[in-house]
C-alpha positions as CSV (number, residue, x, y, z in Angstrom):
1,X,-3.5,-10.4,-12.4
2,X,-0.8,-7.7,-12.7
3,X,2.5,-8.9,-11.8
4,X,3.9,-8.3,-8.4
5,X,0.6,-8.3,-7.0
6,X,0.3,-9.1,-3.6
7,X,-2.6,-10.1,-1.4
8,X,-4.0,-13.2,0.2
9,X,-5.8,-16.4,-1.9
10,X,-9.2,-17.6,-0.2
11,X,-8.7,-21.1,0.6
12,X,-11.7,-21.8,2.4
13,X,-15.1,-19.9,2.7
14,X,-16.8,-21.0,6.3
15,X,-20.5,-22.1,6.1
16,X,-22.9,-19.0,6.3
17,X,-20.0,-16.8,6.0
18,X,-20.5,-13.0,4.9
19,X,-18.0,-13.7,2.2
20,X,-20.6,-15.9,-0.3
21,X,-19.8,-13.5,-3.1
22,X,-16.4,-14.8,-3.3
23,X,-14.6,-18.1,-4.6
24,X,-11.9,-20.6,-3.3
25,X,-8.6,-18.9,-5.4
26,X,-9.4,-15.3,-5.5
27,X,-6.9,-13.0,-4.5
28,X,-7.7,-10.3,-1.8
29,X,-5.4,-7.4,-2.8
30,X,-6.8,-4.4,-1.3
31,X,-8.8,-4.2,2.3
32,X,-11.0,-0.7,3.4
33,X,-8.4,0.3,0.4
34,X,-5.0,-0.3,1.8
35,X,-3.3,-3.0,0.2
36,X,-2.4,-6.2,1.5
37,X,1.0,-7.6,1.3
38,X,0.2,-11.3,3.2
39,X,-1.7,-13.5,5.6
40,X,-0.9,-11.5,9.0
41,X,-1.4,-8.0,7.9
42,X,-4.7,-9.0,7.0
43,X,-5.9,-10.5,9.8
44,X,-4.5,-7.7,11.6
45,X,-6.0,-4.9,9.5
46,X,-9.5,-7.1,10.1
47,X,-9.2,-7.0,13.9
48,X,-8.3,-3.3,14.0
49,X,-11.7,-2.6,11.6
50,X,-13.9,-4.7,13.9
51,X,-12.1,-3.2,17.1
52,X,-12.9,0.3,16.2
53,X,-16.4,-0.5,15.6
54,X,-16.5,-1.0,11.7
55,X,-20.0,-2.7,9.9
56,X,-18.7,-3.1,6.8
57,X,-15.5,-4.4,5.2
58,X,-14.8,-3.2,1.6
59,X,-12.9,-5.4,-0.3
60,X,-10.4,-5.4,-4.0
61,X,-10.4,-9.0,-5.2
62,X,-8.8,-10.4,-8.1
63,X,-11.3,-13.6,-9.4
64,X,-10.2,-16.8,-11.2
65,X,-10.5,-14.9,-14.4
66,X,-8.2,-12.1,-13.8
67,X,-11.3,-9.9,-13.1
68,X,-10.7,-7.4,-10.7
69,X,-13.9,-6.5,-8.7
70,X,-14.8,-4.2,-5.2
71,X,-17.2,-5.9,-3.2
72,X,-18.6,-4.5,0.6
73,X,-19.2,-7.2,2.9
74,X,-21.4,-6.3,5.7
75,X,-20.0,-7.6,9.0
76,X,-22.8,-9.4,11.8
């Protein structure tokens, strides 16, 4: 990972959750392309995305092995 990243680590990945393409340790850097700098912007940037009526989430995320990859995760 490029230093001075910043973004939030998955710690836990809830049972049927739409996040299955993702590990315990990756890094969440980016969210619907704006870049997350910790824990409480992102949850915040989520709740604005659901409350205007977003399906989708699309997501920059930084794997265990430095790979950096863009996944879409559709929202119920």
């Amino acid at each position: 990972m490029p230093k001075n990243t910043t973004g939030v680590v998955i710690t836990e990945i809830s049972e049927g959750s739409p996040l299955m393409f993702v590990s315990i340790n990756d890094v969440i850097v980016e969210l619907q392309k704006k870049k997350i700098v910790n824990s409480t912007q992102f949850s915040n940037l989520v709740k604005e995305i659901i409350s205007k009526g977003a399906k989708t989430l699309y997501l920059a995320i930084y794997n265990s092995s430095n790979q950096r990859s863009y996944i879409t995760v559709k929202l119920k």
